[in-house]
C-alpha positions, 0 to 999 in steps of 0.5 A: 544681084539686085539694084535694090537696097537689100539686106545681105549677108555682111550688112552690119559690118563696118569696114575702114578702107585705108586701102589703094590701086587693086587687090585691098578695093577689090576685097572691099568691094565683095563686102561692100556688094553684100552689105558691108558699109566700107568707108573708103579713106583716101589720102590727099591725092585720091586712089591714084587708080583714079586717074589710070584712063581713059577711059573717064566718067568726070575724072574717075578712071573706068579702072577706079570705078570698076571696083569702088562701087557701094562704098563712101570716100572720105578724105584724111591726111594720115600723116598729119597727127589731126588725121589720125585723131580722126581715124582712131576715132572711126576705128571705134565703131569699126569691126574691121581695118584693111590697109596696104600701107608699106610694112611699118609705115602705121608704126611710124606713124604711131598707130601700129598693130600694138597699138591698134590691138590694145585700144581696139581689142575686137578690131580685125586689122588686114594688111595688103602687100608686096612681099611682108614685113620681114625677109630679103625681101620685107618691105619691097613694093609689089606689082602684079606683074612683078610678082607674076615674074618672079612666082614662074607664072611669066615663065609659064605663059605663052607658046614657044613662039611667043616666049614668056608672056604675062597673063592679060588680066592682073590676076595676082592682085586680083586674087590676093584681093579674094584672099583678103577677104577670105581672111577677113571672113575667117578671123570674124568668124573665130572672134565669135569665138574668141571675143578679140579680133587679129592681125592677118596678112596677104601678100601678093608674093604669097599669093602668086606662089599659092596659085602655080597650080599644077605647075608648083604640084608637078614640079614638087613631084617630077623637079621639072618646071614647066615648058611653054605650052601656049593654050594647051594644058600640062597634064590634060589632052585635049585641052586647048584652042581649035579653029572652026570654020567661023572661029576659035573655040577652047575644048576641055576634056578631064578624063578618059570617059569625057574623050570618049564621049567626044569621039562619039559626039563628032563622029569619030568613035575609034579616036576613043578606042585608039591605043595612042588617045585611049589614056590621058597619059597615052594623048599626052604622049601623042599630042600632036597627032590627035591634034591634028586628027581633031582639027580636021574635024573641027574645020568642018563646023561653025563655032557656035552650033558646034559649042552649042550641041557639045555642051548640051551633050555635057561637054566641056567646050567654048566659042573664043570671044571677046568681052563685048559678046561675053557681057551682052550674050543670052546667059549673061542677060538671063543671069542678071550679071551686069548691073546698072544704076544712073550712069554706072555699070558693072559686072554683078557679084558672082556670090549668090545666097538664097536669102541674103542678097548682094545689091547695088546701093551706090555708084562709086563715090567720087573723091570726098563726097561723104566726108560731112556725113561720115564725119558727123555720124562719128560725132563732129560738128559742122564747125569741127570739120570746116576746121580740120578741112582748114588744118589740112587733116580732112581733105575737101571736095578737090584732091590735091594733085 
């Protein structure tokens, strides 16, 4: 990814960000990395994500930064009728709306999708959301962890000792982000075809049930739901932490050929042709034993020579580290994954195209800062704008905390 200004693979696109918190900046900023120009509208009060610190940069939260890099903040009171006036005016160059408001909160503003695909025919209008518009639950707000809860993904994680555990990282908002934006590539995609723009929606509840794989597929099959199994997989053996003699490290195996080869690699062949580990079925059943057959052998190596010649080996396997080693190890650097610009860094778009590159363009925006340029691009003059910051419509450079 470069820290140049290059053209890449969506640049053209003109995208309204209404969107707050997670999955809608995470979407945009996939897009925004590949050239998209996203015009973040924030409300008054800034994406509240601005203040989940520390740790800061000024008063933008590490959590804000993270995702909002390559995009321009104006701020617009939508609730005022002179904010909307303002809005409607940018969807009119706009190819895409990505918003996630509450379901009917653009309807009562009189600005629903109705109303939205009458004026602006070729607009792709993505909604962001708990649980949809309709349902028991249409409406309800929606957190990841909330969601994880109520999708099995909870009930899922963690050892028997431990219980229930929630996955570290907020993995449903994340990627119902991604699903976003997959949406939003496929209804451009069709309006090529069509000539006229629509509606989609993700919602996070969707998106957790959508990502229980195995666990959805095996229950579906066996009417069984998953038991705790801490690191290790449901349907895979080996594939689970070990200790080494310097640390932990994760082994994979996805088939019987792969075992073999493994037993050969660290000189225990007959592991490989043993009646309780020869099938993945057979080490399933035999779980235990062969972890403990494993571990002896693993006890005696160092994590990182040991990882280093299984994966030369074509081996599936890993040392356990934390994300410092993860950003500054030799793969990292020689891939160019993190990225870095004034005072900003940050990990680089994983999409990589042969021609059209992802670039670094901007740092996160702070709050408001491209309001004057946004709004004359769309036509306003210094006196219009000074006006709608003076009716409360567009909000100046301070939040309103």
């Amino acid at each position: 990814m470069t820290t140049e200004t290059a053209p890449g693979a969506m640049t053209g696109l003109r995208v309204i960000d209404l969107t707050r918190v997670l999955g809608g900046p995470y979407c945009t900023q996939i897009l925004a990395d590949h050239g998209a120009d996203i015009i973040k509208v924030e409300p008054p009060a800034g994406d509240e994500v601005r203040d989940w610190g520390p740790p800061f940069h000024d008063d933008d939260a590490a959590y804000f930064v993270g995702i909002n890099r390559n995009k321009r903040s104006i701020g617009l009171d939508l609730a005022s009728e002179g904010g909307r006036t303002v809005l409607m005016k940018m969807l009119q160059g706009a190819d895409v709306l990505i918003e996630n408001f509450k379901p009917g909160t653009l309807d009562k503003w009189g600005i629903g999708n109705d109303v939205l695909r009458a004026k602006f025919p070729k607009l792709v209008h993505c909604r962001i959301s708990g649980f949809g518009g309709d349902g028991p639950r249409g409406g309800n707000p929606g957190y990841d962890a909330i969601i994880q809860a109520m999708t099995g993904m909870i009930a899922a994680t963690g050892a028997p000792e431990s219980g229930p555990m929630r996955i570290g990282v907020p993995l449903v908002d994340i990627t119902t982000g991604l699903y976003a934006a997959i949406g939003i590539l496929m209804a451009l995609s069709e309006r090529q075809k069509s000539g006229v723009g629509q509606f989609l929606e993700t919602t996070l509840y969707e998106t957790g049930l959508a990502i229980m794989h195995p666990h959805a597929a095996n229950y579906f099959m066996h009417g069984k739901p998953p038991q705790l199994t801490g690191n290790e997989h449901p349907n895979l053996v080996p594939y689970a932490i070990f200790p080494t003699r310097t640390a932990d490290i994760f082994i994979g195996v996805g088939n019987d050929g792969t075992f073999r080869k493994l037993a050969k690699e660290i000189g225990k062949p007959e592991l490989g042709t043993d009646v309780r580990f020869a099938r993945n079925k057979d080490r399933i059943a035999n779980r235990d034993a062969l972890r403990a057959e494993l571990a002896a052998v693993f006890s005696q190596h160092d994590a990182e020579p040991l990882c280093d010649r299984l994966l030369a080996a074509g081996l599936p396997a890993g040392p356990v580290q934390s994300i410092d080693k993860a950003l500054t190890s030799a793969h990292t650097v020689h891939r160019g994954d993190v990225i870095e610009k004034d005072w900003y860094k940050g990990v680089a778009s994983p999409i990589r195209f042969e021609r059209s590159k992802a670039g670094l363009r901007n740092v996160p925006p702070k709050f408001g800062e491209h309001t004057t340029a946004v709004l004359t691009e769309f036509g306003y003059s210094r006196g219009e704008i000074d006006a709608l910051i003076a009716k409360g419509a567009v909000c100046g450079p301070e939040r309103k905390r």
